[in-house]
C-alpha positions in Angstrom: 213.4 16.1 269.6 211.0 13.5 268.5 207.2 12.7 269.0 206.5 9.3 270.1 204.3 7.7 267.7 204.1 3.9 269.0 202.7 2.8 272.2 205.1 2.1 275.1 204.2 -1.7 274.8 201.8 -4.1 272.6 200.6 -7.2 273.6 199.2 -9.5 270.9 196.7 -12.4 271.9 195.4 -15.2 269.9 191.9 -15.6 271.4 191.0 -18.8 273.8 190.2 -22.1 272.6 186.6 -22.0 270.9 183.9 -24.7 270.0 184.9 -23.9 266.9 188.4 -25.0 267.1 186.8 -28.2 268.9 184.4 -29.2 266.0 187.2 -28.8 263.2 189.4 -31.5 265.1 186.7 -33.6 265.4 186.0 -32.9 261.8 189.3 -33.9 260.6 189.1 -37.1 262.5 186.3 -38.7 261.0 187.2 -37.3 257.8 184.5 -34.8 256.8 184.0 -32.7 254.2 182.8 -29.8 256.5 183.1 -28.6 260.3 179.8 -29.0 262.3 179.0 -25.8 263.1 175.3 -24.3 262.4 176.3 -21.2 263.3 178.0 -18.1 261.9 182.1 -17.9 262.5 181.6 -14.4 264.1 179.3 -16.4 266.6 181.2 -19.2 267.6 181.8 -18.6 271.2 184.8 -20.0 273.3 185.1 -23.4 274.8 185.0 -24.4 278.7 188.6 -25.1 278.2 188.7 -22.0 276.3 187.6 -19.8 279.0 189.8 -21.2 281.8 192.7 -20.4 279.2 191.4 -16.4 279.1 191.0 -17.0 282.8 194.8 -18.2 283.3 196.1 -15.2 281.0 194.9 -12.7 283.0 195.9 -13.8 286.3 199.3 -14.0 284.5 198.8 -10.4 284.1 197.5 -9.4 287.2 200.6 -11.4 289.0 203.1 -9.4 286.8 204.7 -11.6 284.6 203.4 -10.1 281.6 205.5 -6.6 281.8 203.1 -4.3 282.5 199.1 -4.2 282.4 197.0 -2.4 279.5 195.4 0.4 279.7 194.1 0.0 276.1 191.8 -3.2 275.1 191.5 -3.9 271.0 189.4 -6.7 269.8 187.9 -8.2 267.1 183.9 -8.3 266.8 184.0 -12.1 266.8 182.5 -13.2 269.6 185.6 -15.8 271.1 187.8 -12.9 271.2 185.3 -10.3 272.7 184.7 -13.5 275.5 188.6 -13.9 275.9 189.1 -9.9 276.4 186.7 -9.4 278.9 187.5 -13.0 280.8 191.3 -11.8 280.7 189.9 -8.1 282.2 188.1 -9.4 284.7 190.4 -12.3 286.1 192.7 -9.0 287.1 194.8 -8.7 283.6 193.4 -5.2 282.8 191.2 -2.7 285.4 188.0 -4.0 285.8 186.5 -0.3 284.6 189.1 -0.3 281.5 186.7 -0.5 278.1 187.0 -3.1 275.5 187.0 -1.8 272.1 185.8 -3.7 269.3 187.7 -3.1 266.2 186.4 -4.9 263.1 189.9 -4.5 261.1 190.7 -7.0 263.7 188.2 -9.3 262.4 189.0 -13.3 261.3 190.1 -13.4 257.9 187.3 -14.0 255.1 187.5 -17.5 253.5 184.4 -16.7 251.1 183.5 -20.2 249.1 185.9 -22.1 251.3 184.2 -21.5 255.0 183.5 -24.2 257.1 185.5 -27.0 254.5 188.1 -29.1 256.0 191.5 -29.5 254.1 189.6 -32.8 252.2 186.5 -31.2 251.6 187.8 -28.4 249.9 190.2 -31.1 247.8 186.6 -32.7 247.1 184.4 -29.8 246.7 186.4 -26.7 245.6 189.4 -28.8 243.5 190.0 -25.4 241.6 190.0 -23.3 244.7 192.6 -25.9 245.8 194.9 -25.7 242.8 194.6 -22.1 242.9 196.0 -21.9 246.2 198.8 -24.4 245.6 199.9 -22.0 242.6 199.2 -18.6 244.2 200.1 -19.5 247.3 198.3 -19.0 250.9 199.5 -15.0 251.3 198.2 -14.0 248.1 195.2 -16.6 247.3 191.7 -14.8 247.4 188.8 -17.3 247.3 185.4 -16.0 246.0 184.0 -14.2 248.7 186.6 -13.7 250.7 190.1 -12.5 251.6 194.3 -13.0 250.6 196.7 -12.3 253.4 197.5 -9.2 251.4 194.0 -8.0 251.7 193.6 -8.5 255.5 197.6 -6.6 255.9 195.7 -3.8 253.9 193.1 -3.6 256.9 195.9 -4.1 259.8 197.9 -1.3 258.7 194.8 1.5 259.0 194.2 -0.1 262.1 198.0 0.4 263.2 197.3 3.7 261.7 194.7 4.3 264.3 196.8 3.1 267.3 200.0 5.2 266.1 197.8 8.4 266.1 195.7 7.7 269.1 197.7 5.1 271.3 201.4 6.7 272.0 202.9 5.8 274.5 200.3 4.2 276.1 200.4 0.2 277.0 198.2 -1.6 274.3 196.8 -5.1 274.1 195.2 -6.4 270.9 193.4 -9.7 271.5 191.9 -11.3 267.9 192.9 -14.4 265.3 195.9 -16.3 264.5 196.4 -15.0 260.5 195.5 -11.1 262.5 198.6 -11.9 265.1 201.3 -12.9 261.9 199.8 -10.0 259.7 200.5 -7.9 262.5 204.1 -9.7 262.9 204.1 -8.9 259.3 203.7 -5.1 259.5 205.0 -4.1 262.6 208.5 -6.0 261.8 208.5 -4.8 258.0 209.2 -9.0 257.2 208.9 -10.8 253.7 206.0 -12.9 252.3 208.9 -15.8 252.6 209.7 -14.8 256.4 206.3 -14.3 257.8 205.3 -18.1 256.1 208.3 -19.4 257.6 207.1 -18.3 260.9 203.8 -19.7 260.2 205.3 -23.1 259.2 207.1 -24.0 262.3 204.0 -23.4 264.7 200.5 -22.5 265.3 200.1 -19.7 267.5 198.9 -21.0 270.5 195.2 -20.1 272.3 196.1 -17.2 274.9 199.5 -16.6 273.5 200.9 -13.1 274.1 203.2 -11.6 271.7 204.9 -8.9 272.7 206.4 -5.8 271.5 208.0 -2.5 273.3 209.3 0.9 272.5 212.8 1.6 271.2 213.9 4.6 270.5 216.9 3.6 268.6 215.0 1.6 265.8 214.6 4.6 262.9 213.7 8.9 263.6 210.5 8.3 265.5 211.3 5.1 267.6 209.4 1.6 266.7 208.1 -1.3 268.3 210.8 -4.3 269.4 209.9 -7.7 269.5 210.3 -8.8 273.1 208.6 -12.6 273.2 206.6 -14.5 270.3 203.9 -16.8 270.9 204.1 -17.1 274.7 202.3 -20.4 276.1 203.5 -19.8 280.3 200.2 -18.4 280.6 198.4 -21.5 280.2 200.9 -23.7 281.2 201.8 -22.5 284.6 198.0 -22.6 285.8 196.4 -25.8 286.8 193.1 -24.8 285.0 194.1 -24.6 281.7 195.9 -26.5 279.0 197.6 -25.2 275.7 196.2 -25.7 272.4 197.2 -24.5 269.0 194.8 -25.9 266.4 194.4 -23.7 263.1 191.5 -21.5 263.6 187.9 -23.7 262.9 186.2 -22.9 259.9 188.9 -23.3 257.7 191.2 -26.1 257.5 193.6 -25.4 254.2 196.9 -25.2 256.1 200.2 -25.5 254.6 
């Protein structure tokens, strides 16, 4: 016989739209160096548009379409995805007495010297941060004070450490940042540096997307987790509240 050691499903969410997200287009379209926001990232709360798209994903939930309902809520500490986790809970997408638990391994990746610069202000302010990157490339480029995609996989795989041991077979939902849903894709799908940019290449992932995995018992001695959907926009786009967005997250704008 065999122990479960993954839950029975996992929901990934890229939090709702925040101001953030809002100032770095409006950034980019005048052509500044930096994103005006005068506050820190892990402050930056969600937009109006933002909330009616936590709103919408839970009544998705609550109507069924997302397989299931969790019984376990994972978050990052920043404040947009704490906002979307509770908006989603209390629009009927998890039960209103189920706890949100704040992970910080599930925190926004660190850009260090590069926060708050759009793609030209970094060209303009931080030219050898930019040629670093174009030679190391964006998975394993650490800027001063901050993090590589390697460093924030190192964090995501204690924290899948944590759900393995604590989690089986329960129904899981992990709402935090676009890099944290592709790490997780990552990790949880054993992929390549070259597939996992690939991915990230052909599309944002969307505000309120779910990504979602479930158990198989088939995939290796203990079971694994099976991709069932990626990046998921009928949440958004079936209620009349909400729109979809899918801008890179706000206080960094190096894409590419």
């Amino acid at each position: 016989m065999t122990t479960r050691r993954w839950p029975a499903r996992l929901w990934l969410v890229r939090h709702g739209q925040s101001a953030g997200n809002v100032a770095r287009d409006l950034a980019h379209a005048t052509g500044e160096h930096r994103i005006g926001l005068d506050i820190r990232d892990v402050d930056v709360p969600l937009s109006d548009l933002g909330c009616a798209q936590a709103d919408a994903l839970g009544r998705w939930f609550a109507r069924g379409e997302g397989h299931g309902r969790p019984d376990v809520l994972l978050c990052s500490p920043y404040l947009r995805a704490r906002e979307t986790a509770r908006r989603f809970r209390d629009a009927g997408g998890a039960d209103p007495d189920e706890p949100i638990c704040v992970d910080e391994r599930l925190r926004e990746k660190e850009f260090g010297v590069l926060d708050g610069l759009t793609t030209a202000g970094i060209r303009a302010l931080e030219p050898q941060q930019a040629e670093f990157r174009r030679l190391l490339g964006k998975f394993y480029h650490r800027p001063p004070g901050g993090e590589s995609w390697c460093d924030v996989i190192f964090r995501l795989r204690s924290l899948m450490d944590t759900v393995s041991l604590h989690y089986a077979g329960r129904d899981v939902m992990i709402v935090a940042h676009q890099v944290v849903v592709l790490c997780l894709r990552y990790i949880i799908e054993n992929l390549s540096e070259e597939e996992i940019l690939a991915i990230d290449r052909a599309g944002d992932v969307a505000n309120c997307s779910v990504t979602e995995y479930g158990h198989d018992s088939a995939l290796g001695k203990d079971g694994g987790l099976a991709l069932v959907r990626y990046n998921v926009t009928a949440p958004v786009e079936e209620d009349p509240e909400a729109e979809v967005t899918s801008a890179p997250d706000a206080m960094v704008a190096a894409r590419g």
